[in-house]
Structure formats: structure tokens, C-alpha cells
C-alpha positions as a Markdown table, in Angstrom:
| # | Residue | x | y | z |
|---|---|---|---|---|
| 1 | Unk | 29.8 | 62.0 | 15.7 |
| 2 | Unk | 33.4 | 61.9 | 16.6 |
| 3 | Unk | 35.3 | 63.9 | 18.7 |
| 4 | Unk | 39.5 | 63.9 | 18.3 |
| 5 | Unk | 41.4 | 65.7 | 20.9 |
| 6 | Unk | 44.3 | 64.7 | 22.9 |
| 7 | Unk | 43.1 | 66.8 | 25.3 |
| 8 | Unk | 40.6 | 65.2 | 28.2 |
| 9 | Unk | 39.2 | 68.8 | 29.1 |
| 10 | Unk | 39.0 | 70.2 | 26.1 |
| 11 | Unk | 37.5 | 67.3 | 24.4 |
| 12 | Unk | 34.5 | 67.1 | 27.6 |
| 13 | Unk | 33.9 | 70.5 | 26.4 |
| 14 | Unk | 33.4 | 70.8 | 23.0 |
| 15 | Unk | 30.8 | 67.1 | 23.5 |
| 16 | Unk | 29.3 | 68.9 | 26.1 |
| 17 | Unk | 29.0 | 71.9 | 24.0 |
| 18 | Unk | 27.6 | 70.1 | 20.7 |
| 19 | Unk | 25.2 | 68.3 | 23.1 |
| 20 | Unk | 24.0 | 71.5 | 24.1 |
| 21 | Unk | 24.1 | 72.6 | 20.4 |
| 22 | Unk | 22.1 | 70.0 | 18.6 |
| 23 | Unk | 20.0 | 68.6 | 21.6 |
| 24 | Unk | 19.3 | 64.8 | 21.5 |
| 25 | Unk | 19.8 | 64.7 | 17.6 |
| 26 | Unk | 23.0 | 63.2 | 17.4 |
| 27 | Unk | 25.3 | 61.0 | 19.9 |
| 28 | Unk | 28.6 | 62.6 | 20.2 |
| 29 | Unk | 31.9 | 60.6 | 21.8 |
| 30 | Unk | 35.3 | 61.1 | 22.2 |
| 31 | Unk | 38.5 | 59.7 | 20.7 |
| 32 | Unk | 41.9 | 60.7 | 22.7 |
| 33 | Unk | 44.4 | 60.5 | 19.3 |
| 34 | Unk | 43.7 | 60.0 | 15.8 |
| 35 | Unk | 45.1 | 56.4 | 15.9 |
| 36 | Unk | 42.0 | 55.3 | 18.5 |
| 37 | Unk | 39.7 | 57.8 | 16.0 |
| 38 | Unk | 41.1 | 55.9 | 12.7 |
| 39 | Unk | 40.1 | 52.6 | 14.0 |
| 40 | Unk | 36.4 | 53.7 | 15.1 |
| 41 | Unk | 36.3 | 54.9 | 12.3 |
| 42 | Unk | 36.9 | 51.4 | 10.3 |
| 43 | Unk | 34.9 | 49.7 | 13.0 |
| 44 | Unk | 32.1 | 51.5 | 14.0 |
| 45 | Unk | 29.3 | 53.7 | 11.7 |
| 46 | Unk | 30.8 | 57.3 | 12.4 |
| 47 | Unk | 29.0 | 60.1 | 10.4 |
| 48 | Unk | 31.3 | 63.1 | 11.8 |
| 49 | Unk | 35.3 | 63.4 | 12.9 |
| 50 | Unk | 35.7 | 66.4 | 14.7 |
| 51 | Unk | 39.4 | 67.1 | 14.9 |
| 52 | Unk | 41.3 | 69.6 | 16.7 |
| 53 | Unk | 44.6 | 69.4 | 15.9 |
| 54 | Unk | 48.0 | 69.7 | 18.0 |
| 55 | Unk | 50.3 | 71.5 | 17.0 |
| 56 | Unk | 53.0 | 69.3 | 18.6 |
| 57 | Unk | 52.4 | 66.5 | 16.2 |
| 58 | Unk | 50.9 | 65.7 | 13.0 |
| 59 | Unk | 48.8 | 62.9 | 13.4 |
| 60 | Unk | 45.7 | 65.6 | 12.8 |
| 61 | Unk | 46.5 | 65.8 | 9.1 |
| 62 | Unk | 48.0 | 61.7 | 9.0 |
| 63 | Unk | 44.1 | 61.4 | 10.1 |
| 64 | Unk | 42.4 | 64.0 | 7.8 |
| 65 | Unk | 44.4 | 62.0 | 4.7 |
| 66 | Unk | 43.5 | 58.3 | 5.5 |
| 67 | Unk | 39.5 | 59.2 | 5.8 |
| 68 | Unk | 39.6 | 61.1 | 2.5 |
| 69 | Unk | 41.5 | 57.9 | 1.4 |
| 70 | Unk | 39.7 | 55.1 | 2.9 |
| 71 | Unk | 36.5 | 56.2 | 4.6 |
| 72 | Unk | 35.6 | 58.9 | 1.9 |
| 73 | Unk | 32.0 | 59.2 | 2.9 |
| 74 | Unk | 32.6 | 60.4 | 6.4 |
| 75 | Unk | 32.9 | 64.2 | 6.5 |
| 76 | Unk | 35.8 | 66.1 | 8.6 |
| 77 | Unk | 35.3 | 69.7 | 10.6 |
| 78 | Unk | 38.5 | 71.2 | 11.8 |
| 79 | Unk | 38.1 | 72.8 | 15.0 |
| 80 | Unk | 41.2 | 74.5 | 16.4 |
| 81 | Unk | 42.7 | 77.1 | 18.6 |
| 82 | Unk | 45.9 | 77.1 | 16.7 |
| 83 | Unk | 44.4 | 78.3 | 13.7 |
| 84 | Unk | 47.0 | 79.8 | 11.2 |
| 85 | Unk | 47.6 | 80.2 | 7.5 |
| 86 | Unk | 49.9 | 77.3 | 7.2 |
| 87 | Unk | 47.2 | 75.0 | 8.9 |
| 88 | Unk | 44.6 | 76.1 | 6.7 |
| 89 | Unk | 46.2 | 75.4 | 3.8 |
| 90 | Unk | 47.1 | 72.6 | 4.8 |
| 91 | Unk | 43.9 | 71.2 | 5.8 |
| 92 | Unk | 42.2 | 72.5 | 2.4 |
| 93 | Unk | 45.1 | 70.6 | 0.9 |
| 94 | Unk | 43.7 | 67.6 | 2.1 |
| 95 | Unk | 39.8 | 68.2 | 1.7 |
| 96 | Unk | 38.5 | 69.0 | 4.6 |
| 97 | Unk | 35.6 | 71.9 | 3.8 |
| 98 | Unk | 34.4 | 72.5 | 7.2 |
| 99 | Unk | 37.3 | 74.5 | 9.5 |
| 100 | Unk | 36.4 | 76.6 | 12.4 |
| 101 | Unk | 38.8 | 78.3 | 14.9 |
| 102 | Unk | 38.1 | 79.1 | 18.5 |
| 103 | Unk | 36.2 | 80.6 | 19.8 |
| 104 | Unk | 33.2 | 80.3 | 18.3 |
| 105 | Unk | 30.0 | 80.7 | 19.8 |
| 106 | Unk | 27.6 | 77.8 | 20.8 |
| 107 | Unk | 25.2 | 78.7 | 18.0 |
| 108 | Unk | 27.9 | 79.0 | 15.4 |
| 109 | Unk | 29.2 | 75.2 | 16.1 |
| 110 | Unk | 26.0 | 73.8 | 16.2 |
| 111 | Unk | 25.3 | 75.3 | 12.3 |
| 112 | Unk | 28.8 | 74.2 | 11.5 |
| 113 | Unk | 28.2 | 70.2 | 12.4 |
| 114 | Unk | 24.5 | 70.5 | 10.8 |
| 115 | Unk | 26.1 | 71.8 | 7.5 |
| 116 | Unk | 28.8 | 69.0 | 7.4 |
| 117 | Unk | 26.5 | 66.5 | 8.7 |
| 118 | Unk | 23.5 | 67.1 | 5.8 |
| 119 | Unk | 26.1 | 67.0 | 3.4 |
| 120 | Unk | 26.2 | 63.5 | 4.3 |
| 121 | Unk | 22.9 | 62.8 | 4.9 |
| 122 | Unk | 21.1 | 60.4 | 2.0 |
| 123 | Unk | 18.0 | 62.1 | 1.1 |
| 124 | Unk | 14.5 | 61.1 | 3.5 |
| 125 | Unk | 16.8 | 58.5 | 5.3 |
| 126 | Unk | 18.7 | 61.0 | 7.8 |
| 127 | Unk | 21.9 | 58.3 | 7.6 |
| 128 | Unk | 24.4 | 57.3 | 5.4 |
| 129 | Unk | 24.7 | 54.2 | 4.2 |
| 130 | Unk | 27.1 | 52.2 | 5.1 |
| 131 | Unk | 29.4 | 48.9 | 3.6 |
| 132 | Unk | 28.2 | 45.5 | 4.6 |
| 133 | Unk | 31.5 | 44.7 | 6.7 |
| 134 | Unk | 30.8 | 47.6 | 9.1 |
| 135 | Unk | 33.7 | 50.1 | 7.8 |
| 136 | Unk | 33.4 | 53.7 | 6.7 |
């Protein structure tokens, strides 16, 4: 799982809160824009981007549109303290079905990550397969 914030204190938070969340099931990290998230994301086997936008730029939804593009088997959840109509349209726009604005309780986030992540899950293997060059 995949953490996007520009943000160093706010990104420690929200992976120390879904470590709390979901215990030892899932190793969550941190990328500090969405160009260093884009190319884990072609390189490494990522099974969640968790993006909080910025409302100073728009690399968020430049992000959001390449996965849905490229790596369409990797599920987005939009967690954001900017929440507002335009952003939500926005982001439905572009696919993402999980969306979530702050605050939101411990409990509530965990649920969130284990809905979008057993969407993805390939039945009795608990991961999804992946392409033989190591992308999406």
C-alpha cells in the first residue's frame, strides 16, 4: 500500500494510522509526490495508492488518470482535507470509487482500505496478480 502526500507529517500519520488500523496485514509506505508514486507504481507490486491531494497543484488527478490508464488493476482511495464538490466530481470523473474526507475515525479508514483492497484481491490467493516485467 501506497501513501501519496506531499506532506512529511501528514503522510507519518495516516501510515501510522493504517498500521494501527489493519495491524500487521499489509505494509504501508510513503511516496512524497505523485511523480515518485507513478514510478513505484510501474516498478514495484503496489496493491493500494492512497492519495491526498493538494490543492495547490494537480498532480493528484495527473496521478489518479495515468493508473486508471496504465496500471488499471491497482485501486485508488482519495483521502483529503480539502474535500469539496468540485473535487469530488472530479475524482469520480476519473474512477476513483473509494473517497474519504478528514476526519475520519481510525475504524472508519481501516474498513475503507479493506473494501478497496478486497476489491482487488484474486479469490483464495489474497494478491493480485501481477505482469511478468514487474509493472502494475
Amino acid at each position: 500500500m501506497l501513501v501519496v502526500d506531499s506532506d512529511p507529517i501528514v503522510a507519518l500519520v495516516t501510515q501510522r494510522r493504517l498500521q494501527l488500523a489493519l495491524a500487521a496485514d499489509v505494509e504501508v509506505t510513503v511516496a512524497p509526490s505523485a511523480g515518485v508514486a507513478w514510478l513505484r507504481c510501474i516498478r514495484e507490486h503496489i496493491d493500494l495508492v492512497i492519495v491526498d491531494p493538494s490543492p495547490r497543484d494537480r498532480a493528484a488527478g495527473a496521478l489518479v488518470k495515468a493508473l486508471r490508464e496504465v496500471c488499471t488493476d491497482i485501486p485508488v482511495l482519495m483521502l483529503t482535507a480539502m474535500d469539496t464538490p468540485r473535487l469530488r466530481a472530479e475524482m469520480r470523473a476519473l474512477g476513483v470509487r473509494h473517497y474519504f474526507a478528514k476526519p475520519l475515525t481510525l475504524p472508519e479508514l481501516g474498513q475503507g482500505v479493506r473494501v478497496a483492497l478486497g476489491m482487488n484481491r484474486a479469490p483464495h490467493e489474497g494478491v493480485r496478480p501481477t505482469d511478468p516485467f514487474g509493472r502494475c
